[in-house]
LOVO-934073 format. One line per field, with one value per residue (C-alpha): residue in one letter; x, y, z; residue number from 1. Coordinates in pm, 1 decimal. Example, Ala and Ser with C-alpha at 12.3 -4.5 7.8 and 13.67 -1.06 7.14 Angstrom:
2
res	(a	s)
u	(1230.0	1367.0)
v	(-450.0	-106.0)
w	(780.0	714.0)
n	(1	2)
END
This chain:
85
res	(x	x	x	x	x	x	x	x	x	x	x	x	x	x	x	x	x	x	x	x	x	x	x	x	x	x	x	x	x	x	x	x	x	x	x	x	x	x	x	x	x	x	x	x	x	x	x	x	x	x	x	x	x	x	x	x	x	x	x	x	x	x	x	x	x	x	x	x	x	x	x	x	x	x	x	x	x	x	x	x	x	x	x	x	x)
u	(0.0	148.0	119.2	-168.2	-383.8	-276.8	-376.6	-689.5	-764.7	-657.2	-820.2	-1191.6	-1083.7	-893.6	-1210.2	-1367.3	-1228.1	-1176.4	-1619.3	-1659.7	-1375.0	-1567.9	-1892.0	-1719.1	-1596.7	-1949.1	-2082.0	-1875.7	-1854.5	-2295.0	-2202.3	-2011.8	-2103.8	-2280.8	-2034.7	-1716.9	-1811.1	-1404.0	-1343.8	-1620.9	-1535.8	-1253.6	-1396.3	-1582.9	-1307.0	-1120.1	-1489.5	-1467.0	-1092.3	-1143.3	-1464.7	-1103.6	-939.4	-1244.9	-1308.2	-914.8	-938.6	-1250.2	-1107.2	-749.9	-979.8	-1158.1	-801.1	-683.0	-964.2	-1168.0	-1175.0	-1011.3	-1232.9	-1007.1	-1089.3	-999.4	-666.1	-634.1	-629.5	-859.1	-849.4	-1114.5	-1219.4	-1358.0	-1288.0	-1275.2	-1463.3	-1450.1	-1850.8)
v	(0.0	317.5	691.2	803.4	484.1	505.6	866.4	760.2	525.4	780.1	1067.2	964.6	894.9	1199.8	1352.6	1159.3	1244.4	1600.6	1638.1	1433.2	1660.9	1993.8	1862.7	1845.6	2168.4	2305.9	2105.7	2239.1	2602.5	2553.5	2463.7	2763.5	3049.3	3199.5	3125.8	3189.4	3401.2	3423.0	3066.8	2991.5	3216.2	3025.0	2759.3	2876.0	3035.6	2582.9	2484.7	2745.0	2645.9	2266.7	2341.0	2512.4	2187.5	1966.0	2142.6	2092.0	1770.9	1660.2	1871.7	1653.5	1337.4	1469.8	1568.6	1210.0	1033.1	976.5	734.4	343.9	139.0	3.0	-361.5	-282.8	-179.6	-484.1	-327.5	-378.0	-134.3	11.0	364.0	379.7	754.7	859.9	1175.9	1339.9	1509.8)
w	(0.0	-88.5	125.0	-88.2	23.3	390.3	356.8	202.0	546.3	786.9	655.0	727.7	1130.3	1161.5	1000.1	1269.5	1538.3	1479.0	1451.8	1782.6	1930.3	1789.9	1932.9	2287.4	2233.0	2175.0	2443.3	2724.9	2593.8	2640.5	2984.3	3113.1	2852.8	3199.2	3463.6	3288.3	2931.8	2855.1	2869.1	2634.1	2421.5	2375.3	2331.8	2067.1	1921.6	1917.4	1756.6	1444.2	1437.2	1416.5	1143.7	931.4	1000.6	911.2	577.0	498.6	534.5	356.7	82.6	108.0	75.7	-180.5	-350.5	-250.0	-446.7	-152.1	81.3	135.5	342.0	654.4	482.3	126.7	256.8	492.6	829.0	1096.0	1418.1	1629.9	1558.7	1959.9	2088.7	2422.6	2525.9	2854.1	2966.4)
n	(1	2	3	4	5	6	7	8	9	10	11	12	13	14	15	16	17	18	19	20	21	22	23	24	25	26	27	28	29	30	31	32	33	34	35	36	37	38	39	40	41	42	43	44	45	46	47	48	49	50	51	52	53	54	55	56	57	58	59	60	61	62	63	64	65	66	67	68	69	70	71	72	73	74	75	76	77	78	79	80	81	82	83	84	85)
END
């Protein structure tokens, strides 16, 4: 398998990974926008920064040919994320 396959795997985790991490984000900035405003605002501020990341990498998968199912490529490995409420 060459880079631009493993790419082609990885890409659609990190992709992911980075929305479940964005979603935390937002959840937790929710939870203290009244008790402490400045630290939700940056919060917000790591939300709109991850949606950058996200749309640079959907556009490198797109670029990339789209994705390479984990099976196609022959690898198996859990995609389970931990996430901290």
């Amino acid at each position: 398998m060459n880079d631009l396959d493993k790419l082609r795997v990885m890409l659609p985790h990190w992709i992911n990974h980075n929305q479940g991490h964005g979603e935390e984000f937002a959840q937790w900035m929710e939870k203290l926008e009244s008790e402490t405003p400045e630290i939700a605002t940056l919060l917000d501020r790591a939300v709109h920064s991850l949606q950058e990341a996200q749309s640079a990498l959907e556009e490198a998968l797109h670029k990339a040919g789209g994705p390479l199912s984990d099976q196609s490529a022959g690898h198996t490995h859990s995609n389970a994320h931990h996430h901290h409420s």
